[in-house]
FISE-832495 format. One line per field, with one value per residue (C-alpha): y, x, z; residue number from 1. Coordinates in steps of 0.001 Angstrom, whole numbers, plus 500000, padded with zeros to 6 digits. Layout:
% FISE-832495
c2: (Y|...)
c1: (X|...)
c3: (Z|...)
pos: (NUM|...)
//
This chain:
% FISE-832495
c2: (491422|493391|495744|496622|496948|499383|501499|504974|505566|501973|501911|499031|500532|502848|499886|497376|499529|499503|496036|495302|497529|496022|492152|489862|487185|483945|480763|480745|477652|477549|475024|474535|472025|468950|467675|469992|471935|474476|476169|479835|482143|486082|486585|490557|492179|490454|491149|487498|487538|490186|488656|485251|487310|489306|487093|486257|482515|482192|479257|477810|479963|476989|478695|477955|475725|477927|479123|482412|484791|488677|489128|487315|489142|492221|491953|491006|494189|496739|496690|497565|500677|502259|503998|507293|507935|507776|511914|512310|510120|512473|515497|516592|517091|518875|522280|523385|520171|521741|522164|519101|516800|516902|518288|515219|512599|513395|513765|510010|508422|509728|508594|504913|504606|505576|503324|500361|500951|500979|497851|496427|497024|495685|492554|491675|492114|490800|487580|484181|483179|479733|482738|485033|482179|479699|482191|485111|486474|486562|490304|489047|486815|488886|492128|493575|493207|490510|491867|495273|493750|492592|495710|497585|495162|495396|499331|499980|497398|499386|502487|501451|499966|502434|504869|502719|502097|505634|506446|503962|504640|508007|507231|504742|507466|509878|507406|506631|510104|510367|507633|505357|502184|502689|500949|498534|501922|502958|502044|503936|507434|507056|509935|510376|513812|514960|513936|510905|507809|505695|503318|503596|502369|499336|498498|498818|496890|494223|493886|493512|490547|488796|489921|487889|484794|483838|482920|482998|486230|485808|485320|488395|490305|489473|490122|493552|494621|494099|496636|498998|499150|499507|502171|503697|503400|504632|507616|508206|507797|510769|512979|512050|513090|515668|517211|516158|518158|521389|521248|525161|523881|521061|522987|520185|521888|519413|520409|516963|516846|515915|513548|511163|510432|509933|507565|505497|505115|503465|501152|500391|499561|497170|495336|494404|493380|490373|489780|489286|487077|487030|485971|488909|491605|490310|489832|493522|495278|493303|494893|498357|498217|497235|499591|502446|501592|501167|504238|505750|505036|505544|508786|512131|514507|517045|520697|520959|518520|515431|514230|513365|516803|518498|516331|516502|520768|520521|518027|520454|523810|522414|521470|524892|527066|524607|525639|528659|528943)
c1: (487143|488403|490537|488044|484774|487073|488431|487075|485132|483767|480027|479308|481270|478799|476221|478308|478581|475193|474700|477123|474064|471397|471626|471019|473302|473015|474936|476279|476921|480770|481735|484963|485864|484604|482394|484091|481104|481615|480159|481014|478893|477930|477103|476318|478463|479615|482797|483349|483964|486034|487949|488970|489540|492650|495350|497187|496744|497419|496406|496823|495583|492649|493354|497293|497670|500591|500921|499892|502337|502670|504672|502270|499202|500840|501868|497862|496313|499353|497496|494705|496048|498636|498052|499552|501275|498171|498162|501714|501852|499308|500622|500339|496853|496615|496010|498409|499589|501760|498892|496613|498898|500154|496262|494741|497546|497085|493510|493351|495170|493287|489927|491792|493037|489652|487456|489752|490093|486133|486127|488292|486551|483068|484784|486328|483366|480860|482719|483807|487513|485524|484053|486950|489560|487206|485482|486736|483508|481816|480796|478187|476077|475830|474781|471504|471535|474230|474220|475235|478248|479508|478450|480453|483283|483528|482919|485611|487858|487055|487706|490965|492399|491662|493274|496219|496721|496088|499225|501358|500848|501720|505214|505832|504976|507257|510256|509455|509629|512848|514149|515606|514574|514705|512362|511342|508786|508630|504370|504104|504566|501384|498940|495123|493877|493286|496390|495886|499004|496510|499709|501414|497720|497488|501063|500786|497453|500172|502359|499494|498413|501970|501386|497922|499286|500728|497259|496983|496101|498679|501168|500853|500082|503265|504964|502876|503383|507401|507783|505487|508049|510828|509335|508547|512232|513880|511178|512833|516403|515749|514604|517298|519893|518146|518158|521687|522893|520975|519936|518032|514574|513938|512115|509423|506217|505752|506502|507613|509907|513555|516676|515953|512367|514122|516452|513675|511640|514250|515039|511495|510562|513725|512916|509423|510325|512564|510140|507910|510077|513680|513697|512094|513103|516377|515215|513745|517445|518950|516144|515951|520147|520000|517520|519490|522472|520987|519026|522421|524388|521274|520491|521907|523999|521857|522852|521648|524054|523055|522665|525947|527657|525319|526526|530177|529747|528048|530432|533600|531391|530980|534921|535765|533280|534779|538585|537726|536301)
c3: (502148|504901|502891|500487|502749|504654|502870|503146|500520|500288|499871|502676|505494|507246|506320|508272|511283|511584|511213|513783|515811|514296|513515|516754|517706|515116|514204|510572|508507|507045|504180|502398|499819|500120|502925|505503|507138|510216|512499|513428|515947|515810|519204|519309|521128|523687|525875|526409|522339|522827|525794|523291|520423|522347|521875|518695|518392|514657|512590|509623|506534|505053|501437|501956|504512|505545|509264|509243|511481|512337|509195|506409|508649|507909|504175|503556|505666|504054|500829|502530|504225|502006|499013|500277|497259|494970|495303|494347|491009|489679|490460|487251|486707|490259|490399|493424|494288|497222|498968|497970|498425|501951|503145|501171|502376|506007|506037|503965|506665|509611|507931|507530|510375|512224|509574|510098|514188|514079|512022|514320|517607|516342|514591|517668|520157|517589|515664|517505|516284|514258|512147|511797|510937|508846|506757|504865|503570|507037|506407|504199|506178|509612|507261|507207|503427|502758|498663|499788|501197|497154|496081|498304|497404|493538|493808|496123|493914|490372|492382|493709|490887|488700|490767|491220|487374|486344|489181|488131|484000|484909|486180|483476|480915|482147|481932|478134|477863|478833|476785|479681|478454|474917|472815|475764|477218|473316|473433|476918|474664|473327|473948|472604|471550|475472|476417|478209|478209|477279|475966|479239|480423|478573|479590|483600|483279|481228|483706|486783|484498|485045|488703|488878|487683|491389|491809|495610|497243|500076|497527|495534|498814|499881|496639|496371|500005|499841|496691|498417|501201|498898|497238|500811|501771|498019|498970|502597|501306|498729|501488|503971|501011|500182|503949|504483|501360|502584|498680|498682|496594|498578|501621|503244|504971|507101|510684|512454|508986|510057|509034|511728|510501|506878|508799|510607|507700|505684|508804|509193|505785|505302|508380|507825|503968|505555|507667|505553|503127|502981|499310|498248|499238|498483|494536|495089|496657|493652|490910|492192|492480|488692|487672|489295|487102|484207|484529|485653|482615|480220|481575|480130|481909|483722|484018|487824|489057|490970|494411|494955|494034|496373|499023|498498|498330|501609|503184|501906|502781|506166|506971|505776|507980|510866|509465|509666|513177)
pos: (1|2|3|4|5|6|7|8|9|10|11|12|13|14|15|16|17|18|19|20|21|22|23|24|25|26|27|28|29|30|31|32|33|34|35|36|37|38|39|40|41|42|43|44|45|46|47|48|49|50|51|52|53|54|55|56|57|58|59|60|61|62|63|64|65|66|67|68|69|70|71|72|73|74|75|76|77|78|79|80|81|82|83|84|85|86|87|88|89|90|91|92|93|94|95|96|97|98|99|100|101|102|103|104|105|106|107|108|109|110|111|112|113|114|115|116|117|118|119|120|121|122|123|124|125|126|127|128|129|130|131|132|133|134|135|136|137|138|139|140|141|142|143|144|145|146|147|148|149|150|151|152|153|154|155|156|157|158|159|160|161|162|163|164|165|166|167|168|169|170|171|172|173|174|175|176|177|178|179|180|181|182|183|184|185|186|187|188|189|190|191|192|193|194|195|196|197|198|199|200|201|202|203|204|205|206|207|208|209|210|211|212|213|214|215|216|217|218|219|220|221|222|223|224|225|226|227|228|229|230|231|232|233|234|235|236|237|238|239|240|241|242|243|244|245|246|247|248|249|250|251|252|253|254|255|256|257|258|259|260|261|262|263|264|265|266|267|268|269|270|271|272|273|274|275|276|277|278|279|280|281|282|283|284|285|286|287|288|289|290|291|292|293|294|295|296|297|298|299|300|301|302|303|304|305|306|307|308|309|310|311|312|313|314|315|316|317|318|319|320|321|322|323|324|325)
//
């Protein structure tokens, strides 16, 4: 619920803001399975409520029945804020994606991070710890109009999944172009008339089936959240190549661009995936260590060299200026 009434974009997120305003302090009724009936408070805001709700103090999730820490806290709320790379995978069908991309990402993050620090704030000043830890779907009751609330919900979840599958289809179809896997991505090549993958379509939406069978939402955030990261870090490894080779077409407009964020990227990402769980982002290292092979020996040779000749020239260009001197 938090993830999708805040992303920008969502329908009830201006509407919850001004509920927070608007609806006067009230006791709401929580019930889980069973005969197990709570109590949690909206008090309005209220710096008392915001005092309590300061520290950490984390509980036991009542859908798990797992301790809830920094790291499983964090796998659930990255879903909710990432999705920076939605502009890249369709780079295609952008019309100067060097300049939409970067503008769009930036100004997509800043709008997140401002509609989720808003969020925030008001949650905290507004919602007594009973509420926040016992009920999930507390948006709903202390809204004006608690419908608008599930409205805002399953928009902003069509919207984002669609976005999301239309990305990932995208990469998937250019791999079964290029004959990688063989006859595994053989359905992905499928095009209509206009041009869209629609077989590479039906296949991503295949494999977020298998994805949905975990069942528990902490599960596959956790699961989700880790490959992000990966994906994140394979990105930052690239670049920091990339700049260490000098390679000439790989010239990055962004200012505050430099090896060392490359570095700390890749450091960052890795850390919070065994944080999050050991066990898989081990299974991921392993998969995307296989993949790389296999796309390795499957791939053709290319005639504009690879990664690892550009580095070697630069190392042996770089001890022979120093000989020289």
């Amino acid at each position: 619920m938090w993830s999708l009434c805040s992303r920008p974009g969502g329908g009830c997120s201006g509407y919850l803001w001004a509920s927070f305003l608007a609806v006067g302090p009230r006791q709401i009724t929580i019930r889980h399975g069973g005969n197990i009936t709570l109590i949690g408070e909206y008090t309005g805001i209220n710096r008392t409520t915001l005092h309590n709700n300061l520290q950490a103090d984390y509980s036991l999730d009542y859908t798990t029945g797992n301790l809830m820490n920094f790291a499983t806290v964090f796998a659930v709320m990255f879903n909710g804020c990432t999705g920076i790379m939605a502009g890249c995978n369709m780079s295609g069908e952008l019309k100067q994606p060097s300049r939409a991309i970067p503008i769009g990402t930036i100004i997509a993050v800043v709008i997140t991070f401002f509609v989720y620090l808003i969020l925030f704030i008001f949650t905290a000043l507004t919602c007594d710890r009973t509420l926040l830890l016992e009920d999930y779907g507390f948006f709903r009751p202390i809204n004006i109009w608690p419908p608008f609330v599930l409205i805002g919900v399953y928009a902003t979840s069509l919207s984002a999944s669609m976005s999301t599958l239309i990305g990932a289809s995208r990469i998937l179809h250019a791999l079964a172009k290029d004959d990688l896997f063989g006859i595994l991505l053989a359905p992905a090549k499928l095009v209509s008339k206009g041009g869209n993958p629609w077989g590479a379509v039906v296949y991503t939406w295949a494999l977020v089936q298998l994805v949905l069978l975990a069942g528990k939402l902490n599960t596959i955030a956790g699961i989700v959240t880790v490959f992000y990261l990966m994906a994140y870090a394979a990105i930052d490894l690239a670049c920091l190549a990339l700049e260490w080779a000098s390679a000439p077409n790989f010239r990055p407009t962004f200012r505050l661009f430099s090896w060392h964020t490359c570095l700390l990227g890749i450091l960052s990402c890795l850390v919070m995936m065994f944080l999050i769980n050991p066990a898989y982002a081990s299974g991921s290292i392993v998969l995307l260590l296989l993949l790389l092979g296999f796309i390795h020996f499957r791939s053709s040779s290319s005639s504009w060299g690879y990664i690892s000749q550009a580095l070697i020239f630069h190392q042996v260009s770089t001890g022979l200026v120093t000989l020289t001197i």
